[in-house]
C-alpha positions, 0 to 999 in steps of 0.5 A: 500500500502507498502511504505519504510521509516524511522524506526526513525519516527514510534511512538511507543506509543502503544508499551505498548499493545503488549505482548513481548516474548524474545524467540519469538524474538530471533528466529525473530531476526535470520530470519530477520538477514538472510531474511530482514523483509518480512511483513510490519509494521503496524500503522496509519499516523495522521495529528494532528498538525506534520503528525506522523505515530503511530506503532500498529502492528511490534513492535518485527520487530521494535526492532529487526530492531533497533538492526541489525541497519536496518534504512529502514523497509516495512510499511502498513497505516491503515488510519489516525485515531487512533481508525479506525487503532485500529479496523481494527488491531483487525478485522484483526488479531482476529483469530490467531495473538493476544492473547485474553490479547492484544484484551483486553488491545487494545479495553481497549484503545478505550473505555478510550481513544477514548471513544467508547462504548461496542456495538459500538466495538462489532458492528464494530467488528461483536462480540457480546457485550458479548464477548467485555465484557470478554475482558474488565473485564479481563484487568480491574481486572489486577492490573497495577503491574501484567500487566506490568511484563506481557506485559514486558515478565517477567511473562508469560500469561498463568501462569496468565490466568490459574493459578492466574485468578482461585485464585482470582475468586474461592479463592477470593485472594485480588489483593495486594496479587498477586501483591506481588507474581508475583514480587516475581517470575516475571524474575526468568526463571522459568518454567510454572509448577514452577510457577504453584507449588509456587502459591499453596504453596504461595496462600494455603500454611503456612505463613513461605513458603509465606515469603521465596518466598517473600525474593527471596528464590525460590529454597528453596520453591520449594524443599520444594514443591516437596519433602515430609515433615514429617507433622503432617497430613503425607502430603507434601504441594504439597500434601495437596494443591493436596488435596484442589485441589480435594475437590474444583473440587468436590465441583464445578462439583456438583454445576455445574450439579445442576445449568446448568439446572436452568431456571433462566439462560436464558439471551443472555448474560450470555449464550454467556459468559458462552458458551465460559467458557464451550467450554475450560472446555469441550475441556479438558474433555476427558483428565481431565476424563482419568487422573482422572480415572488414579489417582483414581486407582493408589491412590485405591492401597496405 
């Protein structure tokens, strides 16, 4: 049931767990200054000691209230119990309105916090324990550092998910590394390919381009980056990190073809994490193959 109250007396302890996007929020911020806030806050309202009611779900409606200084804002219970509100979020909210890095960080909360176990939330949440394990191992091999510039919105999730998460697991770059890194572009406005370009020249590239991306020197780093230098193997470090980048992929598909088929891999396990790590390489096949064919025959004329 929606209910009115005071803004003033949300907890917002699990504001942490929830990703911010500034741009997101302008845009939020326009339609709630036009339309008022349509859908309810969520939380749960425990009775531990002073009944509270802890935010879960709304926390750019929260601060979007705030800044309008709306004091007054629809809110929907899930229960009175931290846990329960928590899966129920989850339940609710796993097909489209979480990212897969908020499922993790939130099923995080239940196993630390309110100590469930992996088959109990896979139970609870009809998934298999395969998938809670996904999510589990992604959180736990962020560094505190990388998944705070993360959920404060200064790095984006992608840049992480599918730039940085490939060099710590193929590379095997250590995490003090990509500590340093992020911090050295976390906030700067940059773009997802930017970032995409300093990470190879960063993590592949000589030592005198690591230390000026670490002293702040973007611009520089990236001019770099996008032009050719006169080096001694006639390639730029673009070019040469394109070139690694060729060598790996070559290395790997050919991996890939001879292990698929091995009759040591046969455990429920390993087939459902392996199913969802499949489906996102096959859904950018077609596209992978076309540009593949593209630059063989552009690289054929030179």
């Amino acid at each position: 049931m929606i209910e009115q109250i005071e803004i003033a007396s949300l907890n917002l302890r699990y504001g942490s767990c929830r990703l911010k996007s500034p741009g997101a929020e302008r845009v939020l911020l326009s339609s709630i200054a036009h339309k008022g806030i349509t859908d309810a806050l969520q939380g749960v309202d425990t009775n531990k000691g002073k009944e509270q009611r802890i935010l879960l779900d709304g926390f750019k409606r929260y601060r979007c209230a705030k800044r309008l200084g709306i004091s007054i804002v629809p809110y929907c219970s899930l229960g009175s119990d931290e846990a329960c509100g928590i899966m129920q979020l989850l339940r609710i909210s796993i097909a489209n309105s979480l990212s897969i890095l908020e499922q993790a960080v939130l099923i995080d909360e239940l196993m630390s916090q309110h100590m469930m176990g992996n088959a109990q939330i896979a139970m609870s949440l009809e998934r298999s324990k395969a998938w809670v394990s996904v999510r589990t191992g992604i959180i736990r091999e962020m560094s505190e550092c990388v998944r705070k510039q993360i959920f404060s919105g200064r790095f984006p999730v992608y840049s992480y998910m599918y730039t940085l998460r490939q060099f710590i697991r193929i590379n095997r770059v250590a995490k003090k590394d990509v500590d340093e890194f992020v911090q050295a572009v976390a906030g700067k406005h940059l773009s997802i390919r930017e970032i995409d370009l300093l990470a190879h020249g960063y993590f592949k590239g000589s030592v005198e381009l690591r230390r000026q991306i670490n002293t702040g020197e973007l611009s520089w780093a990236l001019s770099r980056l996008k032009q050719p230098a006169a080096d001694t193997d006639g390639c730029s470090e673009f070019e040469r990190t394109m070139l690694s980048d060729l060598e790996i992929t070559q290395k790997y598909m050919q991996r890939l073809i001879n292990k698929s088929t091995d009759q040591r891999l046969k455990t429920n396990a390993f087939y459902s994490q392996a199913n969802i790590l499949s489906g996102g390489i096959v859904r950018h096949i077609e596209k992978f193959s076309q540009s593949l064919r593209e630059f063989y025959d552009r690289s054929g004329k030179a």
